[in-house]
PDB file with one MODEL, atoms N, CA, C and O in Angstrom:
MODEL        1
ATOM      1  N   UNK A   1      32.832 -29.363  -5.881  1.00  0.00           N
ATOM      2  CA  UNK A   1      32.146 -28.160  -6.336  1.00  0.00           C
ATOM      3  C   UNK A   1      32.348 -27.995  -7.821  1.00  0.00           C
ATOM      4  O   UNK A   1      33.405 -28.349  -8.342  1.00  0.00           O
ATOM      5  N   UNK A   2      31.475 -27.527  -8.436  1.00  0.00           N
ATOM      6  CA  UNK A   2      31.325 -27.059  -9.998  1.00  0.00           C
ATOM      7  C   UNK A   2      31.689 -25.665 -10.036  1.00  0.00           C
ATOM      8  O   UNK A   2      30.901 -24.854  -9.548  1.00  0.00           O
ATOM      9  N   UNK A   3      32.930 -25.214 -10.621  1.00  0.00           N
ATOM     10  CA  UNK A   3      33.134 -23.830 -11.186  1.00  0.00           C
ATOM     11  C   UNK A   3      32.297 -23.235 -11.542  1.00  0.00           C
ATOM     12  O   UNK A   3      31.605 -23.875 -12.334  1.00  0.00           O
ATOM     13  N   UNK A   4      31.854 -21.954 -11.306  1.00  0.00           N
ATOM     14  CA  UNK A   4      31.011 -20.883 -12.279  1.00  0.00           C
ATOM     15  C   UNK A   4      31.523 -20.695 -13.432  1.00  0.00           C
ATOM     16  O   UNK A   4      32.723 -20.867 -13.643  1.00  0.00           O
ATOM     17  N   UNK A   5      30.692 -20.321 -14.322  1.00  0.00           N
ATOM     18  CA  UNK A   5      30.818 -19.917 -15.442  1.00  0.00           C
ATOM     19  C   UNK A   5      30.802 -20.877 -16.815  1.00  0.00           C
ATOM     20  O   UNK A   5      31.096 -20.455 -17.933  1.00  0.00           O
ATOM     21  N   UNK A   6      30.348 -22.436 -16.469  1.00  0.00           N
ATOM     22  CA  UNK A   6      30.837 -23.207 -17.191  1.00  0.00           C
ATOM     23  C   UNK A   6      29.745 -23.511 -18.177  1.00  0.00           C
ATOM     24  O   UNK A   6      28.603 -23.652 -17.739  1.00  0.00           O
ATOM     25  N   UNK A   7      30.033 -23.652 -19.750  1.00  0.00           N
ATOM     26  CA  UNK A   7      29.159 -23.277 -20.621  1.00  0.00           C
ATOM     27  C   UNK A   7      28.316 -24.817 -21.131  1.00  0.00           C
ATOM     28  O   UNK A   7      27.584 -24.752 -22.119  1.00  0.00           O
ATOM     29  N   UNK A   8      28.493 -26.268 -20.332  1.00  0.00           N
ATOM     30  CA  UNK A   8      28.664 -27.187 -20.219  1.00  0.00           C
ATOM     31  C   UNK A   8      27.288 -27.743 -19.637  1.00  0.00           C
ATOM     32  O   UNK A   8      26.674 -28.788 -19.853  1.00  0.00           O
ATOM     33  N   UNK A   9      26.991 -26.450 -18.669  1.00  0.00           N
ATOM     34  CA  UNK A   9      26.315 -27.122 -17.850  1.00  0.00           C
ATOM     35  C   UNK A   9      24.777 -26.296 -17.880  1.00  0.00           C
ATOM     36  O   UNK A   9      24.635 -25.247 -18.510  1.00  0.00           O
ATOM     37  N   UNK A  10      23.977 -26.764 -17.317  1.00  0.00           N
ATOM     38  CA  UNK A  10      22.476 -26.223 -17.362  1.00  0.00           C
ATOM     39  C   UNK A  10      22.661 -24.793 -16.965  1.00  0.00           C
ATOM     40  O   UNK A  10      23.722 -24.423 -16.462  1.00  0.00           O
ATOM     41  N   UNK A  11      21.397 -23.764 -17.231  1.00  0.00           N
ATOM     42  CA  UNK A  11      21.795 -22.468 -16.010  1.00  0.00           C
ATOM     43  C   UNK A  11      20.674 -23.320 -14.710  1.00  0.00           C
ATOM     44  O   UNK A  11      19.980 -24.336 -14.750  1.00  0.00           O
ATOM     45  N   UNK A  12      20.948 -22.347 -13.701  1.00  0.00           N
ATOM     46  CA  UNK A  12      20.916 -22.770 -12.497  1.00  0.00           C
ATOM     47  C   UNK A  12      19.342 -22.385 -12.118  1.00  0.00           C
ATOM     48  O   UNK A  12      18.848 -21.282 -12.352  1.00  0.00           O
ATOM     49  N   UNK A  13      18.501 -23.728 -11.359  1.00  0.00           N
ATOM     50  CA  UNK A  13      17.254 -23.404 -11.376  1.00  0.00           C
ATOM     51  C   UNK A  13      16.604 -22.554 -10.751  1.00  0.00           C
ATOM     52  O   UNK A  13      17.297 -21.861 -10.005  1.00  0.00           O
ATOM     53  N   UNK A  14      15.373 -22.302 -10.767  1.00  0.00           N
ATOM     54  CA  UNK A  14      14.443 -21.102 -10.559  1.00  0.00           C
ATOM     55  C   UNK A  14      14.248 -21.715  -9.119  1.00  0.00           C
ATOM     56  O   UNK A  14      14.751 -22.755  -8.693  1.00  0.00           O
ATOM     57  N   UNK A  15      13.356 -20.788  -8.424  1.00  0.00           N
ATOM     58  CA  UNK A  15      13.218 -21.072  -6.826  1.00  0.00           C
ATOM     59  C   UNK A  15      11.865 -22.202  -6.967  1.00  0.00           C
ATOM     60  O   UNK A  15      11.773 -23.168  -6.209  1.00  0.00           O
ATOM     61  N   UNK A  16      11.031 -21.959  -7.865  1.00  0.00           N
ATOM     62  CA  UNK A  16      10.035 -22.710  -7.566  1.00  0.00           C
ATOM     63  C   UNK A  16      10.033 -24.611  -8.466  1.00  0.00           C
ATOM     64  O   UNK A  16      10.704 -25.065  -9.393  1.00  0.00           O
ATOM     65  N   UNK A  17       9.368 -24.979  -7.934  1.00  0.00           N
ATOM     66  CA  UNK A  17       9.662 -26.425  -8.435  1.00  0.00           C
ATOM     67  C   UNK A  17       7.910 -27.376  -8.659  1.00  0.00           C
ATOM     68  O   UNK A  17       6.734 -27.022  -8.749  1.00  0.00           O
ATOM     69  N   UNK A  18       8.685 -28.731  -8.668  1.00  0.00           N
ATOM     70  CA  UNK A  18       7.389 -29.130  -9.455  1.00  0.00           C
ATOM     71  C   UNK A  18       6.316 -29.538  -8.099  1.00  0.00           C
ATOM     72  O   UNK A  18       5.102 -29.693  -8.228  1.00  0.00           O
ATOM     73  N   UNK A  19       6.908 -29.637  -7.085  1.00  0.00           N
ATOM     74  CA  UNK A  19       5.811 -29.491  -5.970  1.00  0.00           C
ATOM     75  C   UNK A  19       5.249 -28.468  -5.581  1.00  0.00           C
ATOM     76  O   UNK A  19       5.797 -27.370  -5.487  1.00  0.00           O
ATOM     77  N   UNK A  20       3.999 -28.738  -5.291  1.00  0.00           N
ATOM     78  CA  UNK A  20       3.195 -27.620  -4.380  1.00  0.00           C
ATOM     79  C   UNK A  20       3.970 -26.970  -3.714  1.00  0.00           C
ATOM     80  O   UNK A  20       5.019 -27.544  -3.422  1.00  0.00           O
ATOM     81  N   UNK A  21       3.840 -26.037  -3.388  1.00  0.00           N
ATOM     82  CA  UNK A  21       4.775 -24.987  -1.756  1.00  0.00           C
ATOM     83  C   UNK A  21       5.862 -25.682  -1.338  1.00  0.00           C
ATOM     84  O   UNK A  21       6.072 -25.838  -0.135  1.00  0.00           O
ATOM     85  N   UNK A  22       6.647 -26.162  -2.250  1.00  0.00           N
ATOM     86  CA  UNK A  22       8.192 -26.582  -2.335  1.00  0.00           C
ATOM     87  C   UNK A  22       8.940 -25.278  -3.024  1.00  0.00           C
ATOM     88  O   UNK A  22       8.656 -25.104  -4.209  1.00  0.00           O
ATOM     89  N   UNK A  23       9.524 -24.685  -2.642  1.00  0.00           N
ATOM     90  CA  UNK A  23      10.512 -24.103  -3.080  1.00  0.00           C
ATOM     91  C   UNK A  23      12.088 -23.926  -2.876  1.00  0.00           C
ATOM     92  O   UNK A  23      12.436 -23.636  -1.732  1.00  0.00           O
ATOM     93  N   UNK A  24      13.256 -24.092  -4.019  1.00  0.00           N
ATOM     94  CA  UNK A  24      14.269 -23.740  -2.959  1.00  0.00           C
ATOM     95  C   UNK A  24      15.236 -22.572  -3.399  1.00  0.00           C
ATOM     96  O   UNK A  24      15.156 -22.093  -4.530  1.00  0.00           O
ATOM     97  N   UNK A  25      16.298 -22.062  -2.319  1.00  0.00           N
ATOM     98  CA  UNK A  25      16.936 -20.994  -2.779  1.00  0.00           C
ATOM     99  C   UNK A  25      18.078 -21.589  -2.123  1.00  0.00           C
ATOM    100  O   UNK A  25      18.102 -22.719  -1.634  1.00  0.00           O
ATOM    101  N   UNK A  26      19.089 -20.693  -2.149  1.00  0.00           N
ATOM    102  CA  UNK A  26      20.708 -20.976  -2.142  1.00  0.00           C
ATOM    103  C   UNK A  26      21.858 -20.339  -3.282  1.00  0.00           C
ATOM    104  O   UNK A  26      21.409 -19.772  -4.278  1.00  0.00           O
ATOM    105  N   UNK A  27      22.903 -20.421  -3.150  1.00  0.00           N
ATOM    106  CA  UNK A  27      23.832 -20.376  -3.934  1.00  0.00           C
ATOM    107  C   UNK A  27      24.293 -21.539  -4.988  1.00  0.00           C
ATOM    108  O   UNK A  27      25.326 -21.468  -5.653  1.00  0.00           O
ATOM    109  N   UNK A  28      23.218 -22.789  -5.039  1.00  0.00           N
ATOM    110  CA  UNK A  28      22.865 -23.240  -6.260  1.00  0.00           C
ATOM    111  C   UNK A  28      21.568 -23.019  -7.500  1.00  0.00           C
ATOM    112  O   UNK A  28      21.375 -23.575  -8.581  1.00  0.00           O
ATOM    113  N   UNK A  29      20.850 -21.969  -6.777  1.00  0.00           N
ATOM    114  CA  UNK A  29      19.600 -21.598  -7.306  1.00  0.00           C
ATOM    115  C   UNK A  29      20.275 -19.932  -8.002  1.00  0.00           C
ATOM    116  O   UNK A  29      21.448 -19.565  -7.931  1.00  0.00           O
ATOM    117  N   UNK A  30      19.055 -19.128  -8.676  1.00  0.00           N
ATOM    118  CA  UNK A  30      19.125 -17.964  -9.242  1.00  0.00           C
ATOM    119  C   UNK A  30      19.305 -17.418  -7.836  1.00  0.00           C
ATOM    120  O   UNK A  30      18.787 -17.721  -6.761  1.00  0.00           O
ATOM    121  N   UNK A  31      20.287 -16.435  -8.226  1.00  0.00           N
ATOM    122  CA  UNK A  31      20.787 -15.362  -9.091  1.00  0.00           C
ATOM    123  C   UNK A  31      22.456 -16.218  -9.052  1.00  0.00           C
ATOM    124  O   UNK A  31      23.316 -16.088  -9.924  1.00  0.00           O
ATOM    125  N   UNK A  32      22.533 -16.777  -8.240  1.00  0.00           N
ATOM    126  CA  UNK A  32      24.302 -17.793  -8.446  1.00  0.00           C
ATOM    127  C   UNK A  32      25.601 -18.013  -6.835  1.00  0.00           C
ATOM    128  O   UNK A  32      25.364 -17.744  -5.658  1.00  0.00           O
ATOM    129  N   UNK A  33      26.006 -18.190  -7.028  1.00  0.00           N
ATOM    130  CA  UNK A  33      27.416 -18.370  -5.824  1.00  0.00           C
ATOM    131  C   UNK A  33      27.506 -17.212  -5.412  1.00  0.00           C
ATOM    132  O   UNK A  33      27.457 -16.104  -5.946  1.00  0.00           O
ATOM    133  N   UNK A  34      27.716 -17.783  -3.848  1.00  0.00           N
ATOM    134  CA  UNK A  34      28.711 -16.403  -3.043  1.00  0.00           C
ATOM    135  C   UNK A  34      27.306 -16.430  -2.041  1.00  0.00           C
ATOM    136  O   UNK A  34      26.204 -16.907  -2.315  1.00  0.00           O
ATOM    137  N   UNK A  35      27.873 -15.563  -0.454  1.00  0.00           N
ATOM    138  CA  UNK A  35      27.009 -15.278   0.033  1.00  0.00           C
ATOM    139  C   UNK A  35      25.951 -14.045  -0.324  1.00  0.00           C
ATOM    140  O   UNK A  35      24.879 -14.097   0.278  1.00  0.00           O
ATOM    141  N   UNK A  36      26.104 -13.204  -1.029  1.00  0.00           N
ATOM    142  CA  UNK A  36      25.341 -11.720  -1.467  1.00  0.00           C
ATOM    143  C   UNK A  36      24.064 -12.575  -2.661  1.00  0.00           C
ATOM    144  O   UNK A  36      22.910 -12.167  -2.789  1.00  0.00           O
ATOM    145  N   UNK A  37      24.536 -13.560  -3.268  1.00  0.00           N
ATOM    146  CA  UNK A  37      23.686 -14.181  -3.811  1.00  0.00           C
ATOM    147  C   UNK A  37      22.663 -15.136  -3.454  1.00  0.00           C
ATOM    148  O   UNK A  37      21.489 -15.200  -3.819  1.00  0.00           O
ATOM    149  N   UNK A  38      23.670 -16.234  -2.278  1.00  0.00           N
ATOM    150  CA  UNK A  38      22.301 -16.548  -1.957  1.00  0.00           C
ATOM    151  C   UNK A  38      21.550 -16.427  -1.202  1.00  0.00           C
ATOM    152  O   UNK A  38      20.799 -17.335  -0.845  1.00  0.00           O
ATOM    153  N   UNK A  39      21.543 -14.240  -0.348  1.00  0.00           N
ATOM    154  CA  UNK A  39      20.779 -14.196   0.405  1.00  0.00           C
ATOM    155  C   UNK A  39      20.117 -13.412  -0.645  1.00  0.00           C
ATOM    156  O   UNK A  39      19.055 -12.984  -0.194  1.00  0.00           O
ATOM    157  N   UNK A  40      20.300 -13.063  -1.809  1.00  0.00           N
ATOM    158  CA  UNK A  40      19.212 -12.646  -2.684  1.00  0.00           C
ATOM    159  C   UNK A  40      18.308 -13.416  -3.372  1.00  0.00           C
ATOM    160  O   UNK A  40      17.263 -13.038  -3.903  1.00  0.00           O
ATOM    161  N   UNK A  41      18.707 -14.359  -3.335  1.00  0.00           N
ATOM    162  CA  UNK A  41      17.938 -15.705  -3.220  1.00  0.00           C
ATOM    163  C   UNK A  41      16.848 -16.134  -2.767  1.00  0.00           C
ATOM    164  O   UNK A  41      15.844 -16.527  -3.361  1.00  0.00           O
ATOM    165  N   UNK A  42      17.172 -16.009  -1.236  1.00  0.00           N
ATOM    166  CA  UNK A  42      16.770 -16.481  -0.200  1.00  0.00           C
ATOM    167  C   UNK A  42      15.224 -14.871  -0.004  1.00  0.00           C
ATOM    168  O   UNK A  42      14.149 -14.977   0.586  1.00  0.00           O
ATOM    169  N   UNK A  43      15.574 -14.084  -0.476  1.00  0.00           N
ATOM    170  CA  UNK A  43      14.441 -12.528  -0.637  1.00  0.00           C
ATOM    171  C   UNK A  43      13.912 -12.777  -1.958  1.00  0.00           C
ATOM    172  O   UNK A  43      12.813 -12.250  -2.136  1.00  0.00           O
ATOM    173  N   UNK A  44      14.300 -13.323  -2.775  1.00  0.00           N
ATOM    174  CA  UNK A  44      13.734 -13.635  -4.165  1.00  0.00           C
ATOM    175  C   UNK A  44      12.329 -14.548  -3.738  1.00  0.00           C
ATOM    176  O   UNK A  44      11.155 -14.262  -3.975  1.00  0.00           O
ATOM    177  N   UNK A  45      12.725 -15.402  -3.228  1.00  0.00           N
ATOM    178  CA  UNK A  45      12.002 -16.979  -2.933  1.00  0.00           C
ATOM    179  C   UNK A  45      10.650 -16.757  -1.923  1.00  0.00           C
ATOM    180  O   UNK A  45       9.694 -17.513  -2.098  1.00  0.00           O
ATOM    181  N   UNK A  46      10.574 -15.628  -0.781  1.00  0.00           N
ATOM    182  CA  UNK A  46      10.353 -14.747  -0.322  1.00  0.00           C
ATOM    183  C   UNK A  46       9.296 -13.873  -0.642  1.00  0.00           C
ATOM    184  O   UNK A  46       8.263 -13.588  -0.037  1.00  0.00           O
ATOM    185  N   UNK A  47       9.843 -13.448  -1.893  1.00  0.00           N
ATOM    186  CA  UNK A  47       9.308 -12.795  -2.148  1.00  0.00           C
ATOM    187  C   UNK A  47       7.903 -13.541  -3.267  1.00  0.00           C
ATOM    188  O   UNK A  47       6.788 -13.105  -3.552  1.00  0.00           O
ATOM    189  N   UNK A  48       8.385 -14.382  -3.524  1.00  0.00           N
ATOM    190  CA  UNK A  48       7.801 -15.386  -4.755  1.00  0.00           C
ATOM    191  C   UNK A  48       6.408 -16.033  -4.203  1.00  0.00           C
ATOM    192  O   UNK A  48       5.316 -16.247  -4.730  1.00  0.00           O
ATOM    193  N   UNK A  49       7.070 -16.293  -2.608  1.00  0.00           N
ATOM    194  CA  UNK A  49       5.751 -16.904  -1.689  1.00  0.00           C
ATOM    195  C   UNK A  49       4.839 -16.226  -0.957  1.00  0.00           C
ATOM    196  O   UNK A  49       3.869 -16.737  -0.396  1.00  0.00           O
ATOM    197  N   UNK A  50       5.321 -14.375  -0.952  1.00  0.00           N
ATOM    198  CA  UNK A  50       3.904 -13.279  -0.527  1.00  0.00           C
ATOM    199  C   UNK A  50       4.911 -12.398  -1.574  1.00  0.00           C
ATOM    200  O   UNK A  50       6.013 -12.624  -2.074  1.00  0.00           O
ATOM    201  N   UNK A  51       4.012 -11.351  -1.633  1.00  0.00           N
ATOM    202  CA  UNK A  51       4.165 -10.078  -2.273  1.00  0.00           C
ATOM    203  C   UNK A  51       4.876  -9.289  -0.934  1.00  0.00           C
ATOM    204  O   UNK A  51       4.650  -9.350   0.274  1.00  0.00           O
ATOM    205  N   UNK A  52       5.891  -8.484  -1.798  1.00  0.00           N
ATOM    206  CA  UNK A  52       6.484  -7.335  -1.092  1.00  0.00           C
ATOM    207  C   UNK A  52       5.562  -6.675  -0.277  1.00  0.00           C
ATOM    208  O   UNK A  52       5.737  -6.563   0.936  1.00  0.00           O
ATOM    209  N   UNK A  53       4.625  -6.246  -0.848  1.00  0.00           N
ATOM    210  CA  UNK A  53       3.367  -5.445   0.049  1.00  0.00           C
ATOM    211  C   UNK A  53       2.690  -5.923   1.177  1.00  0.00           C
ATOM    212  O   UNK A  53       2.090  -5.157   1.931  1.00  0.00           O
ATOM    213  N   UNK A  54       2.759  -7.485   1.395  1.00  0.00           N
ATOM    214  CA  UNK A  54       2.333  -7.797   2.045  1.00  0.00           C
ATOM    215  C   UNK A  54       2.973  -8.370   3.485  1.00  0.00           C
ATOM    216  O   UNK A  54       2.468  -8.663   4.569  1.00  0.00           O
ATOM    217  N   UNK A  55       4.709  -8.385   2.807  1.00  0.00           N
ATOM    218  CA  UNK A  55       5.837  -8.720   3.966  1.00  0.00           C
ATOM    219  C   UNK A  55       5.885  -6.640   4.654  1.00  0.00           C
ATOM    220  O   UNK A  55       6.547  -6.448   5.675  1.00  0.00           O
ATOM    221  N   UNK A  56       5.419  -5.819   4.218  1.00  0.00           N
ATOM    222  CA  UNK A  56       5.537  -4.311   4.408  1.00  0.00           C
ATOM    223  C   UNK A  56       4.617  -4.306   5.318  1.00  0.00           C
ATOM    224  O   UNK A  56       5.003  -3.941   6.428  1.00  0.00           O
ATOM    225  N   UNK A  57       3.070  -4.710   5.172  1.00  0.00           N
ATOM    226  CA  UNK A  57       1.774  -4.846   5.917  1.00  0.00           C
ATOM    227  C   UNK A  57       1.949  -5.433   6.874  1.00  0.00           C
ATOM    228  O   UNK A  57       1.544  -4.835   7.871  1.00  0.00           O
ATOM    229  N   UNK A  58       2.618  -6.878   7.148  1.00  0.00           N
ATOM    230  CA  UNK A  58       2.830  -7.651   8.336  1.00  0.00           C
ATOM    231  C   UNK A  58       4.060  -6.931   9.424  1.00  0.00           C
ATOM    232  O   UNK A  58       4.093  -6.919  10.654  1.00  0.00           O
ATOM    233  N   UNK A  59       5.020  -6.356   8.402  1.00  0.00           N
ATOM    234  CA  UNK A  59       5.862  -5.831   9.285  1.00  0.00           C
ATOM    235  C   UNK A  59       5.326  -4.633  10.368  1.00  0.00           C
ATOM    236  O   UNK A  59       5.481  -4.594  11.588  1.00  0.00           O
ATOM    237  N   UNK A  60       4.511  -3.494   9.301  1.00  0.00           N
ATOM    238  CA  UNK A  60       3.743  -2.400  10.302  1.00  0.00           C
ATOM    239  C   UNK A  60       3.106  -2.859  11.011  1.00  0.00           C
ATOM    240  O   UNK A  60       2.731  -2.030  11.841  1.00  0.00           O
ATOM    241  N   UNK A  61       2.564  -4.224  11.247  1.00  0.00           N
ATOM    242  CA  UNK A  61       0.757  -4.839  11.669  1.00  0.00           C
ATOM    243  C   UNK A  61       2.116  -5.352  13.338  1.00  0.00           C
ATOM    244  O   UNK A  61       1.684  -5.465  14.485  1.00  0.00           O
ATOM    245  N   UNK A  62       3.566  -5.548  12.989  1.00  0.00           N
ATOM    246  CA  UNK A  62       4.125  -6.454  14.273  1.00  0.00           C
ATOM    247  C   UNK A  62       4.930  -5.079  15.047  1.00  0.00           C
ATOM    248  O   UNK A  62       5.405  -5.226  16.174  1.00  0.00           O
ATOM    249  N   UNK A  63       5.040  -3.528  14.197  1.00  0.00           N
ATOM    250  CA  UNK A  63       5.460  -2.545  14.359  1.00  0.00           C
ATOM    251  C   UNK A  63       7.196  -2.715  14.667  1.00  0.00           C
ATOM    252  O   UNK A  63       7.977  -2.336  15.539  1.00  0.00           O
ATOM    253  N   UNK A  64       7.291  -3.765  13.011  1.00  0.00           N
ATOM    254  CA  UNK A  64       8.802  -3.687  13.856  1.00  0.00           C
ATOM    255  C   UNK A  64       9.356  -2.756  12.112  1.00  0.00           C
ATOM    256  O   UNK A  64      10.509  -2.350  11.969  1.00  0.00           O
TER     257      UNK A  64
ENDMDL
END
């Protein structure tokens, strides 16, 4: 494992990439380590691939 914080190294990549509808998230991707991060991650990435409004619409449309 690579320490946080190290000024050495790249910052840590974005969710989206150079493929089509490839994306990834984790606690090597934005926002960083730990679990609180990479389930914000994991809602970032999420969010990147529909709009909030539209994960809100599907949710009322399944009434959960």
């Amino acid at each position: 494992r690579i320490p946080a914080g190290r000024k050495d190294l790249p910052t840590l990549p974005s969710h989206k990439t150079p493929l089509k509808g490839f994306y990834i998230c984790g606690d090597f991707s934005f926002p960083g380590v730990g679990i609180p991060a990479a389930a914000s991650s994991g809602a970032v990435t999420a969010n990147t691939i529909m709009p909030i409004t539209k994960h809100i619409q599907l949710l009322k449309k399944i009434q959960l």
